[in-house]
N, C-alpha and C positions, 0 to 999 in steps of 0.2 A: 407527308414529310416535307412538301414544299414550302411549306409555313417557313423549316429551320434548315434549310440547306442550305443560307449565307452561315449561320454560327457553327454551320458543320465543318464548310468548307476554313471558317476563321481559324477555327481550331485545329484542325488537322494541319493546315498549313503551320500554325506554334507548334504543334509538337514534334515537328519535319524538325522546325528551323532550330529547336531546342535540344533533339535528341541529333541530327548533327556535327552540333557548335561540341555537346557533353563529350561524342567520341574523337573527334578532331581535337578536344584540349586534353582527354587522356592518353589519346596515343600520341603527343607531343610531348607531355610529363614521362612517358613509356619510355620513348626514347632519348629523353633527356637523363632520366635514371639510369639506364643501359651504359649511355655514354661515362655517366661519371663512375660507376661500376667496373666500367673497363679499362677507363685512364687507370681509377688504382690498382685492379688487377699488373697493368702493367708495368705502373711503377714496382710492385712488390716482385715481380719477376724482374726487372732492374736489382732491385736490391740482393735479390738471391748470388746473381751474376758478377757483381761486383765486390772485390778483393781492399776496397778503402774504405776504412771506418768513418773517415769527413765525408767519403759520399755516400754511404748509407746512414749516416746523418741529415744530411739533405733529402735523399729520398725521403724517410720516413717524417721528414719536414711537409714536404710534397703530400703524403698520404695524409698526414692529417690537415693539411688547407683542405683537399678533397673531402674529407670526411665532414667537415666543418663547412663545405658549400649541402652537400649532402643533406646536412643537418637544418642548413637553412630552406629548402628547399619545400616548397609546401606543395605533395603529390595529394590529389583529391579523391575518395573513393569510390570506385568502381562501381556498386551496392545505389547509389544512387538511380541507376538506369533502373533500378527493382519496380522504381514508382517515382519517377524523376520529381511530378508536383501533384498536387491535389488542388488548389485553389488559384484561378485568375480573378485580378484585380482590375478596372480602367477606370484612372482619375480624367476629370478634366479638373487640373489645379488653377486656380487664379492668375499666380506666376509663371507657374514652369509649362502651364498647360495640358497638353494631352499624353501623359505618364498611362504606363503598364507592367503590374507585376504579377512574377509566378510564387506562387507559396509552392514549398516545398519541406518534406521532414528534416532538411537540413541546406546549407548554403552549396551553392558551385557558381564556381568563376569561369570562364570564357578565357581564352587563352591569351586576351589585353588585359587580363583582370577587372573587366569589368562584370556585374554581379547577372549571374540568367537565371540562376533562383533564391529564392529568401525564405532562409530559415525560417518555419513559422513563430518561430520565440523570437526575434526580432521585433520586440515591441512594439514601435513607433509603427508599423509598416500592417504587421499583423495583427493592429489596434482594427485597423480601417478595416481589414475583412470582416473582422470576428464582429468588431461592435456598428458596424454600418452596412444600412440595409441599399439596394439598388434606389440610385434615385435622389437618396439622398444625401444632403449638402454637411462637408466635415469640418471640422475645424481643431488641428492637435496641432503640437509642438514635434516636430521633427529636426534630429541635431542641431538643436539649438531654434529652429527659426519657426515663427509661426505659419504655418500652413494652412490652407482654406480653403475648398473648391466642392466638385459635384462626383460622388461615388454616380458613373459611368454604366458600369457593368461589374457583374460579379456571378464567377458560375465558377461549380464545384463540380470537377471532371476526374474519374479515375483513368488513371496513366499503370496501373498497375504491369509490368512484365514490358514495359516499354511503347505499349499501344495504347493510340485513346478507346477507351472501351463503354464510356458513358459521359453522359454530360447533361447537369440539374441544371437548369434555368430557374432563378424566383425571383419575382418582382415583388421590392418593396418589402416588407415583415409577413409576407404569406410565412406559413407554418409547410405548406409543400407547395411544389412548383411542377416544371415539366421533365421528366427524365427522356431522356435520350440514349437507347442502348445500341449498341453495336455487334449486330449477328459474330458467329463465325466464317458466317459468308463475306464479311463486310457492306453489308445492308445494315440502314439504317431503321428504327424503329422508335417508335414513342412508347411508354411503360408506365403505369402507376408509380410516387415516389413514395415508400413504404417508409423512409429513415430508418432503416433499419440496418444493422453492422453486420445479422447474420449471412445474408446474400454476400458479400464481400468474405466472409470466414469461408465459406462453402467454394467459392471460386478459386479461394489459395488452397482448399485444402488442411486447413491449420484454423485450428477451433481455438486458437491462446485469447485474452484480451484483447480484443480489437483498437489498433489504434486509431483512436475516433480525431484523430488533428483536422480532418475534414469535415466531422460531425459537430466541433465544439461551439454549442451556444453560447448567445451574448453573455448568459449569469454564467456560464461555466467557465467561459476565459479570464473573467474579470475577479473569478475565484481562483484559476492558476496562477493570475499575474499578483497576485497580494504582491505588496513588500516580504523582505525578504525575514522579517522580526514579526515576529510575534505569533498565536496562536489561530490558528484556523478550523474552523470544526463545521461539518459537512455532514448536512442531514437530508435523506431524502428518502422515498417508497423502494420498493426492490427494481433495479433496473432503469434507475434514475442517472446515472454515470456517477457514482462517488468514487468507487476506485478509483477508476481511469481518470479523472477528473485529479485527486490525489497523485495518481503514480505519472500525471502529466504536470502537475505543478512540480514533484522533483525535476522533471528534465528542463521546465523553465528555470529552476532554480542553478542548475550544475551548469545552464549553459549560460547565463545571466551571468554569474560569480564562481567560474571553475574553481579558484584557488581555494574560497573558502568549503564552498561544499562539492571537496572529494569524495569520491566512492566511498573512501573506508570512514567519513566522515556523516553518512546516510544510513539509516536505521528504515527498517519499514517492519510493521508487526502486522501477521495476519492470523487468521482462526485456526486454521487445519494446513495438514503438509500440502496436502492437494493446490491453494491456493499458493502455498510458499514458492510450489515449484510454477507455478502457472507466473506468478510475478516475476522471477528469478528470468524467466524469460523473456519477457516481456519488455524489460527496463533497456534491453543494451538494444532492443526493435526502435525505441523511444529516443536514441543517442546517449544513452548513460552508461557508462562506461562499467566492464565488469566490476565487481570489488563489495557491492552496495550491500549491506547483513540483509537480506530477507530473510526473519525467522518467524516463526510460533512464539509466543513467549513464553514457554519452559525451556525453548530448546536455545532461546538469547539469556532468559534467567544460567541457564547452567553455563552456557560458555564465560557469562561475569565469575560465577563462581570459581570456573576451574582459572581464570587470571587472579582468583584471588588466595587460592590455592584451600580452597572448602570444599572438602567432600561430604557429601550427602546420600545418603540412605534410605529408599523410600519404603514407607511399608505396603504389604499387597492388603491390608485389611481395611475396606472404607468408612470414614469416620461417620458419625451419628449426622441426618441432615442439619441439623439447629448448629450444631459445631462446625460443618463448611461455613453456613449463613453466617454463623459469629466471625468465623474467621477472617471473612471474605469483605465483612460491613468496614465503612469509615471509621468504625471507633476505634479499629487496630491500628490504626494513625496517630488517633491521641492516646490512645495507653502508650504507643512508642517513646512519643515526645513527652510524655509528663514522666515516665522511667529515666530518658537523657538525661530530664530537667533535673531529677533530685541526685541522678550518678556525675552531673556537672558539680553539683553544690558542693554533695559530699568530698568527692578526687580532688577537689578545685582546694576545699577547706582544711584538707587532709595534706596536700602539697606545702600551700603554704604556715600551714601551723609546724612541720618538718623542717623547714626552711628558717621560723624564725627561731625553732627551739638551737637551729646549730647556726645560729649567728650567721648567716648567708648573708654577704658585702652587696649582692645588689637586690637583697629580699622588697626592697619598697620600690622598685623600678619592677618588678616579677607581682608584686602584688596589685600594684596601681594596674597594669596592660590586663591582669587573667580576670578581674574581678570586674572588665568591660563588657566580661564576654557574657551574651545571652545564648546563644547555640551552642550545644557540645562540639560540635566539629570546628568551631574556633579554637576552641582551649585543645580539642586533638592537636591542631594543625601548627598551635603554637608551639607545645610541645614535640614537636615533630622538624618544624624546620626554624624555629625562630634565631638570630643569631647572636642572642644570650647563650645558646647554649651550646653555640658551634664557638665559638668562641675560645671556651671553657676546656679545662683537660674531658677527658671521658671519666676519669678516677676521680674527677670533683662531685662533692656530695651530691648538688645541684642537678649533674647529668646523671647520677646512680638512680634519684628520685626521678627523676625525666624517667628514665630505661625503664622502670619497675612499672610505675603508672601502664607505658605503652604498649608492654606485654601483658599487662590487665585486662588496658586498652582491645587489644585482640582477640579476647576469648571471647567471641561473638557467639560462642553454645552455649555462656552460661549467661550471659545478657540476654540471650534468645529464651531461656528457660523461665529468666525472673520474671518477664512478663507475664506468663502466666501464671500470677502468685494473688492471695488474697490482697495486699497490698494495691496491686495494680488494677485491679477486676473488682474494685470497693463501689460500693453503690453511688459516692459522688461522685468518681471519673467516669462512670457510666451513663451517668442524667446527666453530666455538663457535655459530655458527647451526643447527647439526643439519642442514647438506647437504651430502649423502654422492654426489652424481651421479660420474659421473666428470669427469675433466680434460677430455677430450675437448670435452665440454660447453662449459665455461670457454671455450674456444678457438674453439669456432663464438661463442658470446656476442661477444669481441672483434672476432671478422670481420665478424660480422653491423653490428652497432654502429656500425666504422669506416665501413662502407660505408654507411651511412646518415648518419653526421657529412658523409662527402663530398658527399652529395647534398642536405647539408640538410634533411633529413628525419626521421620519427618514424615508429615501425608502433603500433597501436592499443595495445599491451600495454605502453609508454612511458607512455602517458595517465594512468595512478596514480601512475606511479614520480615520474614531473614533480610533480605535486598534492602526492603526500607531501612531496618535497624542498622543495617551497614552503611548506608548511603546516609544516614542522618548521623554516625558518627563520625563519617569525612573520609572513609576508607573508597581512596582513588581510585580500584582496579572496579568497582562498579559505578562509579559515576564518570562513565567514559567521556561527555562533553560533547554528544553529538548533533553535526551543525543541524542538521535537518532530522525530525523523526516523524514519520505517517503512519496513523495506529489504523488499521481496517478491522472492520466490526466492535467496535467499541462499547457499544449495549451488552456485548457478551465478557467484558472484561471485567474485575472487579472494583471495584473505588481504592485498594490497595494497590494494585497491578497496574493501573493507570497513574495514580502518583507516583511508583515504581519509575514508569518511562517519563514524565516528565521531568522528576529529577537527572534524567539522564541525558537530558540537552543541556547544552550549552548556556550563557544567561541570557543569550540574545531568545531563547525559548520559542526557536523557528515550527513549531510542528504544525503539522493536518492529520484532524481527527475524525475519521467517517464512519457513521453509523445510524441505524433505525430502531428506535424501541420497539417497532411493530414487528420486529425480526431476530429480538430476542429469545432465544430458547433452553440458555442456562437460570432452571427455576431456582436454579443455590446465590445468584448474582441481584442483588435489588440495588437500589439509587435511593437514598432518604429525600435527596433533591427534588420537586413535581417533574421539573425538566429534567429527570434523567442526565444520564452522562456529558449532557451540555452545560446543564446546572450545576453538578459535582466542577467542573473541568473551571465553569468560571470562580466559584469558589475556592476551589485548591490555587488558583492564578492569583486572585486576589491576595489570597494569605501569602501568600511568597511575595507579592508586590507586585506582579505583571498586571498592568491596563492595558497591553495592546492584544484583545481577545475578540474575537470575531464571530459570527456564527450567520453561514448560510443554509438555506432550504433549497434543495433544486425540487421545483416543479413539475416537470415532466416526466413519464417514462419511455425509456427509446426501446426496450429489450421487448418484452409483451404485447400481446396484442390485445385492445380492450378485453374479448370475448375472456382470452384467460385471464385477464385482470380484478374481472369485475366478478368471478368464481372465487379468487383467491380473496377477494376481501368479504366476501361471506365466509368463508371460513376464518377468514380473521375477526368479524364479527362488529367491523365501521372501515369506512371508508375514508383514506384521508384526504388532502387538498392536493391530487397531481392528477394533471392530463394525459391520456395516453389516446394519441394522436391515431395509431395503427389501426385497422379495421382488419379482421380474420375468420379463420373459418371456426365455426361453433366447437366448443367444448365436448369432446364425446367421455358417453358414461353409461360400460356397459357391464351389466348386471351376469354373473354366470352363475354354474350350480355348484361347479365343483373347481377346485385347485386347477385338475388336469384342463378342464373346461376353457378358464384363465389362459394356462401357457397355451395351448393351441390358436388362441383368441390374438396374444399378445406376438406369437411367433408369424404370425399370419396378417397381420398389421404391421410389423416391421420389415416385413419382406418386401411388401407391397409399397411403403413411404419409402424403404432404402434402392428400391430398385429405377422409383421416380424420383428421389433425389441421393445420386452414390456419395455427393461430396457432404451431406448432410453428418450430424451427430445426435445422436438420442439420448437420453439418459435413462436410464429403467429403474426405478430408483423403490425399495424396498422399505419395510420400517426401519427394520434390524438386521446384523449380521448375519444371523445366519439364516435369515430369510431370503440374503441376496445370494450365500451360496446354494443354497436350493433350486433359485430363481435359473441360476446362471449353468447349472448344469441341466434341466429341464430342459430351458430354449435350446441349450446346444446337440441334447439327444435329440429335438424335432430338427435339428438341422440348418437354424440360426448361425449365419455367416457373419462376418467383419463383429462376431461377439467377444467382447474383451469383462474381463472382473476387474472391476477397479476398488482396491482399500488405500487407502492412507496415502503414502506416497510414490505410487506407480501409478499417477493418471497422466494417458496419454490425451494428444489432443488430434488425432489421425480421425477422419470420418468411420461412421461403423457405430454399433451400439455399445455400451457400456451400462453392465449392472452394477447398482451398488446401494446404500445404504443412505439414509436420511441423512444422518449428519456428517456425511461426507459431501455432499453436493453445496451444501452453502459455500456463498462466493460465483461461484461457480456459473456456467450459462452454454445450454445447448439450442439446436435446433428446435426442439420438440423433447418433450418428457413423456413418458409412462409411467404413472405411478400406480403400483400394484397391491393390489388388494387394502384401502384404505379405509378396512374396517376400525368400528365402534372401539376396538377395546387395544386398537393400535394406536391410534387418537384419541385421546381420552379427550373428557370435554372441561380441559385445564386451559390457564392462556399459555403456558409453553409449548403444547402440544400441538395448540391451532395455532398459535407460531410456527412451527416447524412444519406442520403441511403448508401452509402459506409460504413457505421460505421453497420449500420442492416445487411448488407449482409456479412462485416466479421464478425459474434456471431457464422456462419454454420459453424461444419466442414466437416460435409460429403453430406449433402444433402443441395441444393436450389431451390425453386419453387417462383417463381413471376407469381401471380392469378389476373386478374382485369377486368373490364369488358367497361373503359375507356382507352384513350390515354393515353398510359403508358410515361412516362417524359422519356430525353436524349435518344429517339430512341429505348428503350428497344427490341420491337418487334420485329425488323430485326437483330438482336442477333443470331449469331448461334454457 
């Protein structure tokens, strides 16, 4: 360690001199709060005491100057000492010379106001870490002035709990460098740099999204910093950073332009509740402020509904596959729009032939402006607020005709009905749509359909088609305007459900869209596009008018380690273009006789990984429900400790193992996985299915065990 015992000593000495300056300026804000806290205390015990209305006028003058210093008053917080920075800087600049700075998850000032860390969304500044290697020579624009000189040094240290506990050395665009860890003795040590975020989870204890502000690559910062307009779409292997990459361009975005993108102005859609709540936590670690919708999207489709005031019905009986598929495809887009287009023509022709039959004084000024309109939600919205007709008594014919249309306007169940009528499901709205299903199809559509009109009722894959039809008649309470929106897993969404949420930004149409076709696992969801949800996304932008559409690849994975990487793309059956940097311990894959055989196997392997790593998390992850309550009362009879059952939305993120179920785990990401019993006719040999074991087996990133006591599906066994 002689080698690094000057950069040891450099550093230790910054984070003296850092942590400090941080307590010295809070306990001066401490007691500067104190003090103003207590002036007003005691003016209001002045006021109590005092018998004169002009001087308890001036008191309470007095309290509010106070309250109003109070107000100006900027106390910094506390929360900062968590992990005061992650990132040093050293310029030698041209002009100013030999500069040094600390990144940090957010700014703090020195008690002259001058800056001891920097935000790392501070562009200009955390341009030079992210996009410049050691070594080399920069050249940006900083407030205003051009700037030039030689990146010096640059090392990524965690500060985590207030001690330096590590510190990465890389020279130049090495991919690793030298770590440097820090016993609990306070001995120093050299370590392999694995890049890895799960070591960092395990040391806090708290398995949530790792915030990777320390981790973020050159292409991944240069994907959070987009501007702040336009659409962004994010594609990469499993464990590639798209979330996090996505739920960190929000917080560059809220802290870039707080006023426009408020909390309650931020949409974020994910797959499953599991991931809802894992985000929900996540955002305010990141500096974003409570407030931000994380939903699923049936459970943001239904909150639109209930502001719109539609109730809905769902039925428990699941409809025919070819009827999701129809439902689900792009053509329930244009049968939408070609319905508006003739209930425009019709209402529109119907209005004003009313109008001229009763002599209406400004019929040629109402006829000229409606007969511009090409979209129905113009001619709604004219009718709705134009000031022709605020103008006007209410008892004029004019606004009787307005009122009548508008409540027509609204019966969104019988405009939801028409659409599935021979009219609209006619063989040319179908081939000018590009669907080529058979008739047959068509015809369960209509059964199905009827049979659900009689019953009152709606099946899940309705839930977009309604939203659209609403949102394309101009009806406000679902097209909320939101500034930013981040769709996670978007391969698993439908070509309905995705133009659902882009309608629902703003026109500036800020959003990020992350997702993998190789990690699709809903077989009822197809793309007519070859590119998938990126190809639809440029399409659907096009047609609305948006040119500013984007679309990156991240390259890398940071989560897996080769060994299970390069397992899970034989089961997915090709390999795509990402590196995974990690080297790990081999894939184990052990054959039993029986069930019991298995949980002894798996109870006996967890004991043993949890007892050498406590801070770790497992995932035991099953095909099916009720595979995993079997699984999970099993291990706990052999006597499996820190075991937790995890469904839907009770996942914790505490160390300890958790069983559960296939399609609960996407998103998601532990230490190591278990996946049990991954037989033949649990994985069928579909591409959804070897989706979905590929999707279970990247959640690991250091360990994978495949347990089972059947014919394991895709060859598993002969695996080496």
């Amino acid at each position: 360690m002689e080698a690094f015992k000057e950069i040891i000593e450099q550093e230790e000495v910054r984070i003296k001199h850092i942590l400090d300056e941080i307590h010295a300026t809070l306990a001066e804000e401490e007691k500067d709060r104190h003090q103003l806290e207590a002036e007003i205390s005691a003016f209001k015990r002045q006021k109590l005491e005092s018998n004169s209305w002009r001087e308890k006028q001036e008191i309470d003058e007095q309290i509010a100057c106070c309250r109003d210093r109070y107000g100006l008053r900027f106390y910094q917080d506390s929360r900062i000492l968590r992990a005061p920075y992650f990132g040093v800087l050293e310029l030698e600049d041209d002009d100013l010379g030999s500069l040094s700075y600390c990144l940090g998850p957010r700014s703090f000032f020195d008690r002259n106001s001058r800056v001891l860390i920097i935000d790392w969304r501070e562009s200009p500044i955390s341009r030079l870490y992210y996009e410049y290697d050691a070594g080399e020579d920069y050249g940006e624009i900083i407030q205003g002035r051009d700037r030039s000189g030689l990146v010096r040094c640059k090392r990524q240290v965690d500060t985590s709990g207030g001690k330096l506990r590590r510190i990465l050395l890389k020279t130049g665009a090495e991919k690793k460098g030298e770590l440097l860890i820090c016993g609990d003795n306070g001995e120093w040590k050299k370590a392999a740099d694995s890049g890895n975020s799960i070591s960092r989870k395990e040391a806090a204890s708290d398995h949530r999204l790792p915030e990777i502000t320390a981790l973020i690559s050159r292409e991944q910062f240069q994907t959070i910093t987009q501007p702040e307009a336009g659409t962004v779409m994010l594609r990469g292997g499993a464990g590639s950073g798209k979330t996090t990459v996505g739920l960190h361009r929000i917080a560059y975005l809220t802290y870039q332009n707080p006023e426009r993108f408020r909390p309650d102005r931020i949409l974020v859609v994910m797959f499953n509740r599991s991931l809802q709540r894992y985000i929900s936590r996540t955002l305010p670690d990141l500096g974003v402020k409570k407030g931000v919708f994380a939903e699923t999207y049936h459970s943001w489709a239904a909150r639109l509904f209930r502001a719109a005031k539609i109730q809905i019905s769902y039925t428990a009986e699941s409809p025919p596959p070819d009827v999701i598929r129809f439902k689900k495809h792009a053509v329930m887009l244009s049968i939408t729009d070609a319905y508006l287009k003739n209930l425009l023509k019709k209402s529109r022709d119907w209005f004003l032939e009313q109008l001229k039959e009763n002599h209406e004084p400004e019929f040629q000024k109402i006829s000229s402006i409606s007969k511009g309109f090409r979209q129905f939600d113009d001619f709604f919205q004219f009718l709705a607020s134009h000031p022709l007709f605020a103008e006007s008594s209410p008892q004029d014919f004019r606004n009787q005709l307005r009122l009548r249309l508008l409540r027509r306007f609204e019966d969104h169940e019988s405009d939801f009905h028409s659409l599935f009528s021979e009219e609209y499901l006619s063989e040319e709205i179908l081939s000018k749509s590009g669907f080529s299903e058979r008739r047959n199809v068509i015809e369960q559509v209509l059964t199905w359909q009827a049979n659900l009109r009689e019953k009152k009722q709606r099946d899940f894959s309705d839930t977009a088609i309604l939203l659209w039809l609403m949102q394309r008649k101009g009806v406000s309470a679902v097209r909320p305007d939101y500034a930013h929106i981040m769709v996670d897993e978007a391969q698993d969404l439908s070509e309905v459900e995705l133009a659902t949420l882009l309608y629902a930004a703003d026109k500036e149409q800020s959003v990020t869209i992350c997702g993998d076709m190789a990690q699709k696992i809903k077989g009822d969801v197809s793309f007519g596009n070859p590119e998938g949800f990126v190809g639809f996304i440029r399409e659907l932008q096009a047609g609305m008018g948006n040119k500013n559409v984007c679309a990156y690849m991240l390259t890398v994975g940071y989560r897996a380690t080769r060994q299970i990487m390069e397992l899970a793309w034989k089961v997915l059956g090709k390999k795509p273009d990402m590196a995974t940097p990690r080297e790990g311990e081999a894939v184990e894959i052990i054959r039993t006789q029986t069930h019991e055989q298995s949980m002894k196997e798996i109870s006996r392997i967890l004991k043993a990984y949890l007892e050498s790593r406590p801070s770790a998390l497992v995932g035991v992850v099953c095909r099916y429900k009720a595979d995993a309550d079997r699984v999970f009362e099993d291990l706990k009879h052999l006597g499996a400790e820190t075991l937790r059952r995890h469904e839907r939305d009770d996942f914790s993120f505490a160390p300890g193992a958790i069983v559960t179920n296939a399609h609960q785990v996407k998103g998601l990401e532990f230490s190591s996985v278990m996946v049990v019993n991954p037989a033949a006719h649990h994985y069928r040999d579909t591409a959804e299915d070897r989706m979905l074991l590929h999707v279970v087996m990247t959640r690991a990133a250091d360990r994978l065990w495949l347990v089972g006591h059947q014919t394991m599906a895709y060859g598993l066994e002969e695996w080496e």
